[in-house]
C-alpha positions as CSV (number, residue, x, y, z in Angstrom):
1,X,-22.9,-20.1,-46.9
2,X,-24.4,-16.8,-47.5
3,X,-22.0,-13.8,-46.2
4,X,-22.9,-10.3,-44.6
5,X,-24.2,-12.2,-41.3
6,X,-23.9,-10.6,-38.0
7,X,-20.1,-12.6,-36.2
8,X,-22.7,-13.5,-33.2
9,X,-26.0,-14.6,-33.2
10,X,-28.2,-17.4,-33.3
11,X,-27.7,-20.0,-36.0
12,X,-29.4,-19.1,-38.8
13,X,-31.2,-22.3,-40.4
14,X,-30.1,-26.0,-41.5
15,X,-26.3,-25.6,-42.3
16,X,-25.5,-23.5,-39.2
17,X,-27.6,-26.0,-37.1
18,X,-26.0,-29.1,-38.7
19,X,-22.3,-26.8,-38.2
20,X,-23.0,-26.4,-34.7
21,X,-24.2,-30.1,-34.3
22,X,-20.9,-31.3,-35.3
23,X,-18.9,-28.9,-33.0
24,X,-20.8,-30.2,-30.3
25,X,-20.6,-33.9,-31.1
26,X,-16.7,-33.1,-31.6
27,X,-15.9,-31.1,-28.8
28,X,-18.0,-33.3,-25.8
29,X,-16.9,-36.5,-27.4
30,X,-20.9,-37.2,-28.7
31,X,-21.8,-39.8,-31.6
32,X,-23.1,-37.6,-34.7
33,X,-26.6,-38.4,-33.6
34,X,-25.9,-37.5,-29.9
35,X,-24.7,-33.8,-31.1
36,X,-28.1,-33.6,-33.6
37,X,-30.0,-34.7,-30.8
38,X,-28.8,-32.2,-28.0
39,X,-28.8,-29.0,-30.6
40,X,-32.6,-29.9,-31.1
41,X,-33.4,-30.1,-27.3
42,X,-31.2,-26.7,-26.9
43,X,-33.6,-24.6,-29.9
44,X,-32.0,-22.7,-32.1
45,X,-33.5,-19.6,-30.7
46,X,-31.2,-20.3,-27.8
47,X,-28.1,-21.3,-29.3
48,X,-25.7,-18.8,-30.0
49,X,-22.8,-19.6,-32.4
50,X,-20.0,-17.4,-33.8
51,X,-19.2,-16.3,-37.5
52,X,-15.7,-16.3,-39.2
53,X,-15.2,-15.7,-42.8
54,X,-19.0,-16.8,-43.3
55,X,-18.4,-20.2,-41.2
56,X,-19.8,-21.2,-38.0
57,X,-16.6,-21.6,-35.4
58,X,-17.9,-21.6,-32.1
59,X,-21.2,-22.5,-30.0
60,X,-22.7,-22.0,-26.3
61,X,-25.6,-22.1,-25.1
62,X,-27.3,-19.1,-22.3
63,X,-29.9,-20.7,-20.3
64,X,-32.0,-18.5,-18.2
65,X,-32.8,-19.2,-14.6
66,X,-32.0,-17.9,-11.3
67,X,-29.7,-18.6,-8.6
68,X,-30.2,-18.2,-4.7
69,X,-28.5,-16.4,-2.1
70,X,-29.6,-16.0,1.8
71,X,-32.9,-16.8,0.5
72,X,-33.7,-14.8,-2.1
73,X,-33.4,-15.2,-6.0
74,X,-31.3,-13.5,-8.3
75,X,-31.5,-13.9,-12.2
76,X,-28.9,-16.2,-13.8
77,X,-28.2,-17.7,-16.9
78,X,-25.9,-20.6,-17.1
79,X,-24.0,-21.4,-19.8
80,X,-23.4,-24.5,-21.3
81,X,-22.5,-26.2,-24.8
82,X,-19.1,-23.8,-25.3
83,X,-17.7,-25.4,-28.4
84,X,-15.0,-24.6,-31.0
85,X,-14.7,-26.1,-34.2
86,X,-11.3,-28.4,-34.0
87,X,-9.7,-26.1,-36.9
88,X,-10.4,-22.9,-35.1
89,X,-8.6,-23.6,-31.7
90,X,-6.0,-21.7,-30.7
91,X,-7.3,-18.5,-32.4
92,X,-9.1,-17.1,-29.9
93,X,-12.7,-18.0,-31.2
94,X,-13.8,-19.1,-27.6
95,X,-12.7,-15.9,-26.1
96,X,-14.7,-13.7,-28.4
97,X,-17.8,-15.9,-28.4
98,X,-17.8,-15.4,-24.6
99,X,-17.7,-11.4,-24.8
100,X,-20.4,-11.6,-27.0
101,X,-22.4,-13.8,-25.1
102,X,-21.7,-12.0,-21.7
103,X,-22.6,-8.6,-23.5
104,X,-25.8,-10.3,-24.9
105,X,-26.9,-11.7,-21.4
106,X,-26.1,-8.2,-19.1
107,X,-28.5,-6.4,-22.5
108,X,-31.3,-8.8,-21.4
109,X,-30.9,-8.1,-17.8
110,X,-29.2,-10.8,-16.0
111,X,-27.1,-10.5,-13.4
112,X,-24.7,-13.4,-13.0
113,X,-23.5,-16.0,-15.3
114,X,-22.5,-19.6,-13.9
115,X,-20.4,-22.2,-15.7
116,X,-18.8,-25.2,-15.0
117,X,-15.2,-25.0,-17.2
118,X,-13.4,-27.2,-18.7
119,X,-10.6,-25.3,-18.5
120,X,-10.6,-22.0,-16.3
121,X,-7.3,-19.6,-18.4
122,X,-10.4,-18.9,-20.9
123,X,-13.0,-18.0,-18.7
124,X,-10.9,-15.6,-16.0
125,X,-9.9,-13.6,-19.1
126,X,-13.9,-12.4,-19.5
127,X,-14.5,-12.4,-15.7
128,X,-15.1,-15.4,-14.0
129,X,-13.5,-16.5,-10.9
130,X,-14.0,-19.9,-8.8
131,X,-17.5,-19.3,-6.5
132,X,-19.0,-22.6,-5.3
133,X,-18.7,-26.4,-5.6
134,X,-20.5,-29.5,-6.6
135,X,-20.0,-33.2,-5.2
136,X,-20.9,-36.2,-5.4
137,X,-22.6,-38.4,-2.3
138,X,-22.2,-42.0,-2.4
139,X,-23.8,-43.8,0.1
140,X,-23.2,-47.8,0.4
141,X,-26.5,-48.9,0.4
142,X,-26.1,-51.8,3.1
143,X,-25.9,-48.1,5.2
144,X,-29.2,-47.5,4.8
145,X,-30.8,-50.0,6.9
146,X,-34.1,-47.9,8.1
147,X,-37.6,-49.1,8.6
148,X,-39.5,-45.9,8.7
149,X,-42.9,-46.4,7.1
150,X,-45.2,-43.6,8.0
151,X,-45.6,-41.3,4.9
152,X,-47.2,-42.9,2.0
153,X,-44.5,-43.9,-1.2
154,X,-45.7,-43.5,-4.3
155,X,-44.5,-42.7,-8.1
156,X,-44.9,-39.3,-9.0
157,X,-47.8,-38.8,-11.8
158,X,-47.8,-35.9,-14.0
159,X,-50.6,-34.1,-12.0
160,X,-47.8,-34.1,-9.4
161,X,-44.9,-32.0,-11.3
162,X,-46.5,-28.3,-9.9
163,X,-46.1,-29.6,-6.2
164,X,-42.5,-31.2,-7.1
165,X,-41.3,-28.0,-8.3
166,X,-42.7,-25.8,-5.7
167,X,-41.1,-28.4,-2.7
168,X,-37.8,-28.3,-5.2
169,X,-37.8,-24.2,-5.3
170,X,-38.7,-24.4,-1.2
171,X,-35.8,-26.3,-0.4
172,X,-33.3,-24.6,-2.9
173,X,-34.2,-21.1,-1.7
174,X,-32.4,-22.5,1.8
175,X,-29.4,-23.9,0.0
176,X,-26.6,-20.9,-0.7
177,X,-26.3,-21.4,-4.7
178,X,-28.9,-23.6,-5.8
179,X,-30.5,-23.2,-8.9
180,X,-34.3,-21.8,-9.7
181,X,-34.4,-24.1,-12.5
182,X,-35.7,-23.1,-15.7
183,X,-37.5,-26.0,-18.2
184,X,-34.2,-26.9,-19.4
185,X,-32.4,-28.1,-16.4
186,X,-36.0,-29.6,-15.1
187,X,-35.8,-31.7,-18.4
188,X,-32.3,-32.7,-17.0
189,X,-33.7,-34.1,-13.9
190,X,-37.2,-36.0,-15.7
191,X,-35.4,-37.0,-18.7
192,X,-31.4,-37.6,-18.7
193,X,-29.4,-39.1,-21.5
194,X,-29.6,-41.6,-22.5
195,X,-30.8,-43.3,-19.1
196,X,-34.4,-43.3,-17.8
197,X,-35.7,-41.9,-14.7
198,X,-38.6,-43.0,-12.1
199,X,-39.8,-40.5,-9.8
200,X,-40.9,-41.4,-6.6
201,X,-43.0,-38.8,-3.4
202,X,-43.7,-39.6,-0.2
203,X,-46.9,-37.7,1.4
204,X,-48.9,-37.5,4.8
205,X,-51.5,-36.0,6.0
206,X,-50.3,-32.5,5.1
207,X,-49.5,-33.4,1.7
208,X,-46.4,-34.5,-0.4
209,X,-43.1,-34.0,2.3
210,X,-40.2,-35.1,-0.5
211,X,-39.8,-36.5,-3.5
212,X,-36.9,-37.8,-5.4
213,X,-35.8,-38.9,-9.2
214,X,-33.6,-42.3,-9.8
215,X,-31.9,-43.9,-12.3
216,X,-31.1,-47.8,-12.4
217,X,-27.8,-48.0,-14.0
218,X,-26.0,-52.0,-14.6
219,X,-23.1,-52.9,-13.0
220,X,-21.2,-56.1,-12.4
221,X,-23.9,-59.1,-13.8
222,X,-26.9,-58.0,-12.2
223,X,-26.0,-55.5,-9.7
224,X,-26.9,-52.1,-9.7
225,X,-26.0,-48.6,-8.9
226,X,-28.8,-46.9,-8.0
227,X,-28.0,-42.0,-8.8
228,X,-30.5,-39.9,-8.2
229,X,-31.1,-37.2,-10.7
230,X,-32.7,-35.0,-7.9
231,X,-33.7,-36.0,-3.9
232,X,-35.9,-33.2,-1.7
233,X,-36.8,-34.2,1.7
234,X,-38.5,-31.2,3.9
235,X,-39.5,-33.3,6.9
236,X,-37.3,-35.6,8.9
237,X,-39.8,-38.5,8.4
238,X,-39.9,-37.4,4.6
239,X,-35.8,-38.0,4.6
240,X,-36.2,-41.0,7.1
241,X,-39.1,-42.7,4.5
242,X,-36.8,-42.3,1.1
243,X,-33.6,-43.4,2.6
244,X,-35.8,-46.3,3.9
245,X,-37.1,-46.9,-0.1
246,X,-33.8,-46.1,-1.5
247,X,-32.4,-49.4,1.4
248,X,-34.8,-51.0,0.1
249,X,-32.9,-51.7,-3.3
250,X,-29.7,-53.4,-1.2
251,X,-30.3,-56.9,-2.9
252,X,-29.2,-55.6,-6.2
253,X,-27.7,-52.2,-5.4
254,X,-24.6,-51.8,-3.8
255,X,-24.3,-48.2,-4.0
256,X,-26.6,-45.1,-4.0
257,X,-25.3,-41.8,-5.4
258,X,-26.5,-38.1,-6.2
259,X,-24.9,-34.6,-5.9
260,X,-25.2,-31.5,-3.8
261,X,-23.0,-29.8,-1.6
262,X,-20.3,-30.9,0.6
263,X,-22.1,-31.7,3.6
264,X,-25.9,-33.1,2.9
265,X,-27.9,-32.8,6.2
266,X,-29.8,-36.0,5.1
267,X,-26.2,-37.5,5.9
268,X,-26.9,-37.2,9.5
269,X,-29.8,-39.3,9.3
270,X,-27.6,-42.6,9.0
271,X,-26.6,-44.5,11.4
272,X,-23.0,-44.9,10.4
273,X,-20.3,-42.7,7.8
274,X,-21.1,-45.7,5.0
275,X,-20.1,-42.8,2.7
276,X,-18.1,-40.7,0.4
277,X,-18.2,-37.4,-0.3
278,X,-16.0,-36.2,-3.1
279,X,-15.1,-32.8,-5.2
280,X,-16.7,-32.8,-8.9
281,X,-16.1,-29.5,-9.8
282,X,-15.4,-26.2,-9.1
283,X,-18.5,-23.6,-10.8
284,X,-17.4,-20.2,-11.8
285,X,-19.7,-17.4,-11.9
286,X,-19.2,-14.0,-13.7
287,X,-21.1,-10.8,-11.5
288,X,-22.6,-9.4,-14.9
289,X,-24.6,-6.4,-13.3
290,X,-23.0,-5.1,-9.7
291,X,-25.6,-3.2,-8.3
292,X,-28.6,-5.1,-9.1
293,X,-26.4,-8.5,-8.3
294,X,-26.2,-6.9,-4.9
295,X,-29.5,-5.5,-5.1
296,X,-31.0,-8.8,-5.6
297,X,-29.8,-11.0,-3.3
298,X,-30.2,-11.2,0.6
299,X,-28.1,-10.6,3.5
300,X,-28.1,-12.4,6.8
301,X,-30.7,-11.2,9.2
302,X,-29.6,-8.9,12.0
303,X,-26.7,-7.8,10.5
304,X,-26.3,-4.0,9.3
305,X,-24.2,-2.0,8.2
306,X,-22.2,0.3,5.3
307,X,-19.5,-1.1,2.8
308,X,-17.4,1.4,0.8
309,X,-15.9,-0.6,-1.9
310,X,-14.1,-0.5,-5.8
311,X,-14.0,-2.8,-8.8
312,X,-11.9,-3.3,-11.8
313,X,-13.8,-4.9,-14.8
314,X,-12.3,-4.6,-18.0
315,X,-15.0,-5.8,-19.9
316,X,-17.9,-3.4,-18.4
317,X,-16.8,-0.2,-17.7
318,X,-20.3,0.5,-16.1
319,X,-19.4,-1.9,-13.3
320,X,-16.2,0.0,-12.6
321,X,-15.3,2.5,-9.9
322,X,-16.7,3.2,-6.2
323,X,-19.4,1.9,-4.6
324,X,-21.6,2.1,-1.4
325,X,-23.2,-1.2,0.0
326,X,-25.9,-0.3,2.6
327,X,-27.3,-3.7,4.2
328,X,-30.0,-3.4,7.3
329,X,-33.2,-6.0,7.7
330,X,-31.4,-8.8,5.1
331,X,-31.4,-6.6,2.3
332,X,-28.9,-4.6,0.4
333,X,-28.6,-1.3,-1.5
334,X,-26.2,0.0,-3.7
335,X,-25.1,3.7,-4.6
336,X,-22.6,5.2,-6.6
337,X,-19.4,6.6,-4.6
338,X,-17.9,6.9,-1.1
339,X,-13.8,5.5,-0.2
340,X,-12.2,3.0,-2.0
341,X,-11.7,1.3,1.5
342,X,-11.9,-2.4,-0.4
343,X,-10.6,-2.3,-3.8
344,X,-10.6,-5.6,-5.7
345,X,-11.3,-7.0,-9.4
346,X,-14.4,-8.7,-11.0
347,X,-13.2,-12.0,-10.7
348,X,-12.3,-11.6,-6.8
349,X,-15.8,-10.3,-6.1
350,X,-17.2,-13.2,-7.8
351,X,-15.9,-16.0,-5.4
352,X,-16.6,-12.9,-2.2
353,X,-20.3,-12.6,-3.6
354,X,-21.1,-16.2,-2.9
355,X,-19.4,-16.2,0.1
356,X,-16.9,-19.1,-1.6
357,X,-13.8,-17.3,-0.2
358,X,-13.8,-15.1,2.7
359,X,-12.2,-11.4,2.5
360,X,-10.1,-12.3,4.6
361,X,-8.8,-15.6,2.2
362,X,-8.9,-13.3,-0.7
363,X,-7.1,-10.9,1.1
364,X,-4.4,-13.2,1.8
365,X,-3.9,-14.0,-1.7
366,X,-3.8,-10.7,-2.9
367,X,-6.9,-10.8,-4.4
368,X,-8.6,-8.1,-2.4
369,X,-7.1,-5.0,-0.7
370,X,-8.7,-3.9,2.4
371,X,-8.6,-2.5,5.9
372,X,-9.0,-4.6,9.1
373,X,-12.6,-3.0,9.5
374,X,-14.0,-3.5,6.1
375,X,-13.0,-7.0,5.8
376,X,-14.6,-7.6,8.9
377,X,-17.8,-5.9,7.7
378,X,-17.6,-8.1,4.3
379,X,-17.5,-11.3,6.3
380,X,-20.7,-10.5,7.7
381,X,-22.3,-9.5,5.0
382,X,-21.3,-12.3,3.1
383,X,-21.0,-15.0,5.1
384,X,-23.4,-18.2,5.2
385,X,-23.4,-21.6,4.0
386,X,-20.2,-22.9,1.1
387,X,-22.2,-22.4,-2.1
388,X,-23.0,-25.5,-3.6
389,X,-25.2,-26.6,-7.2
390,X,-26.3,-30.1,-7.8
391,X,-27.2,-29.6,-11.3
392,X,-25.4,-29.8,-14.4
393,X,-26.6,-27.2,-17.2
């Protein structure tokens, strides 16, 4: 392999694509074809990989999209497909790959980063910190015992995909967290791996109400579990009508599973708690640019006021020092300056900007140092519904 390469960059043709193939494959537990096949869905103008002593050693993968808060979008780019080459480990390949990544993605103007980790020492060393959850909703599907028949059930054509994207980006804009998917993670949801899934809408006289994706997966002899790669109901009689479709698999499937937040309001539409709601994973988000972060996002109506505030962030010193929050009519704005009347780190102001953890929780672990008054003022500003993803990036 050709030296004089910059350590960090995209690969750079067949060997460093085949290279970061196999660190995939090896690192996610993948065949060999598996790896090939996910570094050719991920481009190599979007791969990153890094460069020691001319080799590739390390992969991930930035995927631009956006994330909502208090209804309004701010830009994201998950990260996915972290690898490290088996005899690399332990050197501290991952750690520099994630600098450079981070640096690369606050250059092109985003302001978070989201991950889900597979192990969390690595990432809270470049800035990340614990900020929402995702679980998993399994509904037994003798539960869903519904006749409602007034909206029109149909499978989604490919005519329909504008209109499913705009109900999904309607619905997710109300949801603390949720993604604005980009193509990538909308490829998740039409095409998963290795499994295929049918998309079904339901529509009345106002047009298409909901929608969902589902997989058919084989269980014991010939019964099924039916997961849902994505379910968006904005009408009651929208959630009433796929709940009623999804009961209607019962003579083969026993159970009915997909993933959101910790408490789904479709929930309440069942008659009885014929389900489980369990933890997958805690996401971790890096704040990449402060004061468009805070710029960005929104603020509960009604509320109003000025935060004095100071961060630590070791690895951008231009998100250091003090800072003045001004929120009035559900927006913010950010200046330079003012007390350091709430002083806490990157990481801490990660899990406070989603409104994960309260000031006052953070507070209590030491994670934030504030007066009485200040921490009451953060609680307002930040409070809302636990921030929750359903999507896997």
């Amino acid at each position: 392999m050709e030296t004089g390469k910059p350590e960090f960059g995209p690969p750079d043709g067949a060997d460093e694509l085949a290279a970061a193939a196999d660190i995939i494959a090896q690192s996610f537990a993948m065949t060999p074809a598996d790896g090939g096949s996910w570094v050719e869905k991920a481009r190599a103008t979007n791969l990153r990989v890094l460069r020691e002593q001319g080799s590739v050693t390390a992969t991930a993968l930035p995927i631009p999209m956006g994330q909502f808060f208090c209804g309004r979008r701010v830009t994201m780019a998950g990260i996915g497909g972290v690898g490290v080459a088996p005899s690399a480990r332990g050197q501290g390949a991952a750690t520099r790959l994630m600098r450079h990544t981070l640096q690369e993605l606050r250059t092109q103007g985003f302001a978070l980063s989201v991950l889900y980790p597979a192990t969390q020492p690595l990432y809270r060393r470049v800035g990340f910190e614990q900020a929402g959850s995702r679980y998993e909703i399994r509904v037994q599907a003798h539960g869903l015992d519904f006749s409602e028949r007034s909206l029109q059930l149909r499978p989604v054509k490919d005519s329909d995909l504008p209109v499913i994207q705009e109900l999904y980006r309607r619905s997710a804009a109300s949801r603390q967290g949720y993604l604005d998917r980009g193509p990538y993670v909308w490829d998740r949801v039409f095409n998963p791996r290795n499994e295929t899934a049918y998309g079904f809408l339901v529509e009345g006289a106002n047009g298409v109400e909901g929608y969902l994706y589902l997989v058919r997966r084989r269980k014991v002899d010939i019964l099924q579990e039916i997961a849902l790669t994505d379910f968006v109901a904005l009408t009651p009689a929208a959630g009433r009508r796929l709940l009623s479709f999804l009961g209607d698999h019962r003579s083969l499937a026993r159970e009915v599973v997909w993933t959101g937040s910790q408490m789904d309001p479709l929930l309440l539409l069942l008659p009885e708690q014929t389900y489980q709601v369990k933890l997958l994973f805690h996401w971790m988000l890096r704040v990449l640019d402060v004061p468009a972060a805070l710029e960005s996002r929104g603020y509960p109506p009604g509320v109003s006021g000025t935060l004095h505030f100071e961060l630590e962030d070791e690895l951008f010193p231009e998100n250091r020092g003090n800072y003045i929050l001004e929120v009035s009519g559900g927006a913010g704005h950010v200046r330079r300056g003012g007390n350091s009347l709430m002083h806490m780190d990157i990481r801490a102001f990660a899990s406070l900007y989603t409104g994960f953890l309260s000031p006052d929780a953070l507070r209590s672990v030491g994670a934030l140092v504030a007066d009485d008054a200040s921490v009451r003022l953060a609680t307002t500003f930040f409070s809302g519904p636990a921030p929750a993803l359903p999507d896997m990036f």
